[in-house]
C-alpha positions as a printed NumPy array, in Angstrom:
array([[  0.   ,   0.   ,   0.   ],
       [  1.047,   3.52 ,  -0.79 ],
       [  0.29 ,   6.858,  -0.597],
       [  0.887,  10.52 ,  -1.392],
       [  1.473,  13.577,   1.107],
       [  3.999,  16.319,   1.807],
       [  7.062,  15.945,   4.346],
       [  5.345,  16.685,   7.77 ],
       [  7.027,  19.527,   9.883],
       [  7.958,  18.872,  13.254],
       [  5.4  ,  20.918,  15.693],
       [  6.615,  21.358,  19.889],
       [  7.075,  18.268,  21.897],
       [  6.376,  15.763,  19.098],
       [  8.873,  14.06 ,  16.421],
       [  8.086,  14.331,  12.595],
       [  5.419,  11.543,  12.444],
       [  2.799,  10.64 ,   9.855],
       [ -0.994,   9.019,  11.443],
       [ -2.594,   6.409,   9.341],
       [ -5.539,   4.056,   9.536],
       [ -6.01 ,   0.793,   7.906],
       [ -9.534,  -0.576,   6.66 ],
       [-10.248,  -4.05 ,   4.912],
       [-11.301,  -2.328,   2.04 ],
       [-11.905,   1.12 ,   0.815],
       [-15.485,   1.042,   1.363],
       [-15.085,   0.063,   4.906],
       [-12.9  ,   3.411,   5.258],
       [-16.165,   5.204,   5.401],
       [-16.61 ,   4.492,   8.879],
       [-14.055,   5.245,  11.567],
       [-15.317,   1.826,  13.266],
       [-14.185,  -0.648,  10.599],
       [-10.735,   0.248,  10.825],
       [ -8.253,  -2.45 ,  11.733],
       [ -5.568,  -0.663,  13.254],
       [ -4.309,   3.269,  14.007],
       [ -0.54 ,   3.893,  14.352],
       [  2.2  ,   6.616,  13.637],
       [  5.118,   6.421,  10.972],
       [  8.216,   8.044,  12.517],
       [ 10.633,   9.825,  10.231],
       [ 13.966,   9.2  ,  10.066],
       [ 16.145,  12.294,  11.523],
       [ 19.59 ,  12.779,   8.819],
       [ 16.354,  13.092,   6.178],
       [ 14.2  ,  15.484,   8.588],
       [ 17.244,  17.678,   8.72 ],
       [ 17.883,  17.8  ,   4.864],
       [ 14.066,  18.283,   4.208],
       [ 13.483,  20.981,   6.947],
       [ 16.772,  22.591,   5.204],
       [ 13.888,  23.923,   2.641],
       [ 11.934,  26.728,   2.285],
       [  8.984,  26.568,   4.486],
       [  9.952,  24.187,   7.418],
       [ 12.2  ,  27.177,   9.293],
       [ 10.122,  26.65 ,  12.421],
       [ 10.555,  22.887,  12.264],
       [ 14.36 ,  23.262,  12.434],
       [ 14.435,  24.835,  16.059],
       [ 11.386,  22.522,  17.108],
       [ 13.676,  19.519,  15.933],
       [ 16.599,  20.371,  17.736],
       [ 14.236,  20.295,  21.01 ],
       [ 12.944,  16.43 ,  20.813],
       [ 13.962,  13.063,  20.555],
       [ 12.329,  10.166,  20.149],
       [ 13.225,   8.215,  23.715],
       [ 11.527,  11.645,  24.945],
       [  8.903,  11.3  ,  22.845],
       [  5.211,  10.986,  24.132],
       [  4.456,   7.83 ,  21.503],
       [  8.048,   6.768,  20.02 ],
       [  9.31 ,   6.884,  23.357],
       [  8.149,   3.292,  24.798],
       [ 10.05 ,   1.865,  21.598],
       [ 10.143,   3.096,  18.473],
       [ 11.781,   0.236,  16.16 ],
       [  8.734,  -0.937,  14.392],
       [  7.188,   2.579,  13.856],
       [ 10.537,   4.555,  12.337],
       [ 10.682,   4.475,   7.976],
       [ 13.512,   4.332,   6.021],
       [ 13.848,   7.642,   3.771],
       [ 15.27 ,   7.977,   0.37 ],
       [ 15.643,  10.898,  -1.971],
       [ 16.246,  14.683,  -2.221],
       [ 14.34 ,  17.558,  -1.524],
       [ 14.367,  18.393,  -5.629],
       [ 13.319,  15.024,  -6.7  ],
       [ 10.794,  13.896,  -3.932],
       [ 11.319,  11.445,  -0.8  ],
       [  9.883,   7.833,  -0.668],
       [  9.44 ,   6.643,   2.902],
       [  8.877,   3.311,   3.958],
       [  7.781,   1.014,   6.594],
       [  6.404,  -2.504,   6.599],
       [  3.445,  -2.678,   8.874],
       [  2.135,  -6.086,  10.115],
       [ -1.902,  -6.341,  10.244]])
């Protein structure tokens, strides 16, 4: 499964993290109640610091230098199944990835 979105920023208190939801089926994704699971992607921090090098993310450059993911409020407990692997450039695009077992 894939899917499209922008690099997130990194906000107070939190690491860069994308939320996701996974439904049976795309139909079933019309209702918050048929979901089968609910979980955070963390994002890996040498491609955090190249992305938030852009135009844009000034704010998350400071907020980044604040937080780590042992202090993290989520990532903290463990965060070894939940942290992507990042490839690209900030001209070209990024492509994270994470295996997630259902």
């Amino acid at each position: 499964m894939t899917f499209q979105s922008i690099w997130p920023g990194c906000y107070d208190g939190r690491w860069p993290h994308i939320h996701f939801e996974v439904y049976p089926t795309l139909a079933d994704a019309l209702e918050a109640s048929n979901r089968i699971t609910t979980s955070q992607i963390a994002m890996p921090e040498a491609a955090c610091r190249t992305v938030y090098a852009a135009t844009g993310y000034e704010t998350s450059v400071g907020n980044l230098t604040r937080v780590s993911l042992a202090a993290d409020n989520v990532f903290g407990d463990g965060w070894d199944q939940e942290l992507a692997t990042a490839t690209g450039n900030n001209d070209g695009g990024w492509n994270a990835a994470l295996t997630i077992t259902v």
